[in-house]
C-alpha positions, -999 to 999 in steps of 0.1 A, spaced: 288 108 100 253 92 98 251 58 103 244 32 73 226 0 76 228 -23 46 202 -51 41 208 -81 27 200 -121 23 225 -144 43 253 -157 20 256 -122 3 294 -110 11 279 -96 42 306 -105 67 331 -93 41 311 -63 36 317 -54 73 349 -57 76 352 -38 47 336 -9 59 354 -12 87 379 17 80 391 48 94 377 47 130 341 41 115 327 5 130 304 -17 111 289 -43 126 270 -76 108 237 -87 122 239 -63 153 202 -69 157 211 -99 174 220 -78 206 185 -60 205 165 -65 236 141 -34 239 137 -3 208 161 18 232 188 -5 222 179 8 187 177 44 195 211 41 215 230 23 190 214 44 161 231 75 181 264 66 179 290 85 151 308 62 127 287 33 129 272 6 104 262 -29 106 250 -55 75 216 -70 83 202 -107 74 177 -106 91 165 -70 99 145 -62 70 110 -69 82 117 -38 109 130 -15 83 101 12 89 116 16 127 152 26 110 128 51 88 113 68 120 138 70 138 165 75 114 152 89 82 184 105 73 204 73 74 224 62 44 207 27 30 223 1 9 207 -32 -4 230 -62 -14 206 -86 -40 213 -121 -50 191 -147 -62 172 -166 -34 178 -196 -50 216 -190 -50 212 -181 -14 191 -209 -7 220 -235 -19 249 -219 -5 228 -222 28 225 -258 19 262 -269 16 272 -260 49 257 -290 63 234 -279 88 203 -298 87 182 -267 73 145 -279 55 152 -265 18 114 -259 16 113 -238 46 148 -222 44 132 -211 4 96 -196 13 114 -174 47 143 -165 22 113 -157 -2 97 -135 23 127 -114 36 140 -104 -3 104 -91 -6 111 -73 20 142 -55 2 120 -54 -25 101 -27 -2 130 -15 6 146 -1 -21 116 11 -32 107 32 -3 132 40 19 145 73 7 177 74 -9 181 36 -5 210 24 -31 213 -12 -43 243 -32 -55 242 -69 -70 260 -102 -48 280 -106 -81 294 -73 -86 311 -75 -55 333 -93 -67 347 -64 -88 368 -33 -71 343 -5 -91 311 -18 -71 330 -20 -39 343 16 -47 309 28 -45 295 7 -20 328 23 3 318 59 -8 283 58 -5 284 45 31 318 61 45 330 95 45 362 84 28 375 81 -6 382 46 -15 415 29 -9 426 12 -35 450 -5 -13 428 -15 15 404 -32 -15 433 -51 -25 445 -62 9 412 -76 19 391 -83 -13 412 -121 -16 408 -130 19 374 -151 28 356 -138 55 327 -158 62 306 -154 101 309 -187 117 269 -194 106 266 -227 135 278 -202 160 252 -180 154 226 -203 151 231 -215 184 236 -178 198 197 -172 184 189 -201 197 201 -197 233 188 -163 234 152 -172 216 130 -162 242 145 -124 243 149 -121 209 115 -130 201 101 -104 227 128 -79 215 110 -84 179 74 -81 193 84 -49 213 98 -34 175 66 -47 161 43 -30 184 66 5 182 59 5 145 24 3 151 21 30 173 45 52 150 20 45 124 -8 56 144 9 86 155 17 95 119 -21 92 112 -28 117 147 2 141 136 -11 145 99 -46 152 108 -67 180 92 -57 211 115 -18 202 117 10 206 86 39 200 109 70 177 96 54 179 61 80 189 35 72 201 0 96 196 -25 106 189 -65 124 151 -73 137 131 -92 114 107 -116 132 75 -100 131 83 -66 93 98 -70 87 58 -86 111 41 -57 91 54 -30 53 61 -46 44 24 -46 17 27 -13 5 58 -31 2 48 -66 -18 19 -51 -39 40 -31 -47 60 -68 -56 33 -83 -84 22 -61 -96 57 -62 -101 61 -99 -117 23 -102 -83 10 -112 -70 -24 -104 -44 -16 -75 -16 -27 -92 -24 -10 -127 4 17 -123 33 -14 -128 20 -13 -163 25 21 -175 49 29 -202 80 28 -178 106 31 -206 89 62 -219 89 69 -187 125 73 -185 137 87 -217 110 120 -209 130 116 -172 165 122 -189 155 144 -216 143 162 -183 109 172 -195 97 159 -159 86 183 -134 79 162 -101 63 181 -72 58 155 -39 46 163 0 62 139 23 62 132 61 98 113 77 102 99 41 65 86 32 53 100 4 18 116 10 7 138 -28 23 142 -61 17 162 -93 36 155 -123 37 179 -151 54 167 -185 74 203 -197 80 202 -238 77 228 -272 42 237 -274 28 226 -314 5 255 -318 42 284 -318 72 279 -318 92 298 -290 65 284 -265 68 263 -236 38 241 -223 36 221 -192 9 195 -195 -1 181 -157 -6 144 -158 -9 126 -120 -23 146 -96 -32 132 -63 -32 133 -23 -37 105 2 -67 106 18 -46 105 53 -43 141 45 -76 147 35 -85 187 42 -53 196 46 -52 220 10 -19 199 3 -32 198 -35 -31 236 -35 4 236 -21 18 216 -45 0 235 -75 12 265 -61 49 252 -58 49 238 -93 36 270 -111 61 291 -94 91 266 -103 76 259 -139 74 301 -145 111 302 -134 122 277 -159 104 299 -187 73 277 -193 45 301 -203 12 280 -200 2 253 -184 -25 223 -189 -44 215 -163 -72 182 -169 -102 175 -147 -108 143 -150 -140 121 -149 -130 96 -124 -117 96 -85 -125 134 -74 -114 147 -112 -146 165 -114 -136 190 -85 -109 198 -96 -120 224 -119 -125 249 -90 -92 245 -78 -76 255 -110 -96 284 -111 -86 295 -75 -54 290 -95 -64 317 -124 -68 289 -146 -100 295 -173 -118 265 -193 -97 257 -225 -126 233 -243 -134 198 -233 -114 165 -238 -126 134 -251 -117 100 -258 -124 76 -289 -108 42 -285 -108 23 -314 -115 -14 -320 -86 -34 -340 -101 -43 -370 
């Protein structure tokens, strides 16, 4: 069984959660960071089989889960930080509100990141735990069970909450470890991220996987990347939060979508989209039109763009498309691109331009 880890705010159901997943000889723990003194204590409890653990506080480390874990099952429990922030407040400990809101602030940012980019990462709402179909799929995704209706009924009226001073005074006793314990993780995602940068160097392809996605996923986990695009072709950084999401979506599920992605442990490092659809110019053909197209410069003379072309021509023939649109652009490295599309066999098909009109 892999192990799950599910990320949350405090005040979240999260003891409840693990006791809930505590089922069937599978273990899950809440805030087992606590109990972290060096990354070994991470690797050691990461190998165990049928293990979990629901995290308050864990978030900011959730790239050292990635690299050492990739293939672990991720769940994130949202609620409102405001909510959070005065259930905190009722328990009478002598928290500052304006404090307690800006670090609640900064750690649901933090799930923020990752559900978008841990791989696979699912997501469930505070509130619809109260209701036996969320907790249904919350106990399949993570456990290799079928849910227990039963089991749900037994425990979903009992109130479980972790004795919160207790634990405060447990962090605080132990401050000075846990603070070194955090710089040690700190400084192990550094160098991970440093050896990612050695490992994908220009002579070495190893541990980079090419493969075809999902729309939802490919826009979970693209953020960095998208980013990265925009500053390329003179874009403000953030411009790819406005696209035409919804549109987005209805081409995703009418599944005219082709997604080709390289990745490395889970970060995504090039994509090319190609939108698949009834050509206007005859009727029984198929036309794929490529739309983003673009590699990291991390992988910069690695021929990754190639790869990907060659992948998505090969999977587009086998669904019966029979042409293919390919642009060069006139921004970022667009103007190259022409020679790699006639490496591909491509030939020039007329020139593409642009009138935008003024509202009147």
């Amino acid at each position: 069984m892999k192990p799950f880890v599910i990320f949350a705010l405090p005040r979240s159901r999260t003891y409840w959660l693990s006791r809930f997943l505590t089922y069937g000889g599978s273990t899950c723990g809440h805030d087992e960071t606590r109990h972290v003194r060096s990354v070994e204590d991470v690797r050691s409890w990461l190998a165990q089989d049928q293990v979990g653990t629901v995290e308050t506080a864990a978030a900011p480390f959730w790239r050292l889960l990635l690299k050492e874990r990739p293939d672990a099952k991720v769940l994130v429990v949202r609620r409102p930080v405001a909510e959070v922030v005065d259930s905190l407040m009722r328990l009478g400990i002598a928290f500052d509100r304006e404090a307690l809101t800006t670090k609640m602030h900064r750690l649901d940012r933090k799930l923020d990141v990752i559900e978008r980019r841990f791989p696979g990462a699912q997501s469930v709402r505070f509130s619809d735990l109260a209701h036996e179909a969320a907790c249904k799929e919350v106990f399949e995704y993570c456990l290799p069970f079928a849910h227990d209706p039963l089991w749900w009924a037994q425990i979903s009226a009992v109130n479980l909450q972790i004795n919160l001073p207790a634990l405060l005074r447990y962090e605080q006793a132990h401050a000075v470890q846990l603070r070194r314990a955090e710089r040690l993780c700190t400084q192990q995602i550094q160098a991970n991220k440093r050896s990612d940068k050695v490992r994908l160097g220009p002579i070495d392809r190893a541990g980079i996987t090419i493969q075809q996605e999902g729309w939802h996923n490919f826009y979970r986990d693209g953020g960095h990347l998208f980013t990265e695009h925009c500053k390329a072709v003179g874009e403000p950084e953030d411009e790819w939060r406005r696209k035409n999401l919804p549109m987005l979506d209805q081409l995703e599920d009418a599944g005219a979508w082709q997604v080709i992605t390289a990745r490395s442990n889970g970060r995504m490092l090039a994509y090319l989209m190609t939108l698949v659809g009834p050509s206007l110019e005859a009727c029984n053909r198929i036309t794929g039109t490529q739309t983003l197209f673009f590699a990291s410069k991390d992988v910069a003379g690695m021929g990754l763009g190639m790869v990907l072309q060659r992948m998505s021509l090969d999977l587009l023939k086998k669904r019966g498309v029979h042409e293919v649109i390919m642009r060069a652009g006139v921004r970022g490295s667009g103007p190259k691109l022409g020679t790699l599309y006639r490496r591909l066999g491509a030939e020039e098909f007329g020139h593409l331009y642009r009138l935008k009109l003024k509202a009147a």
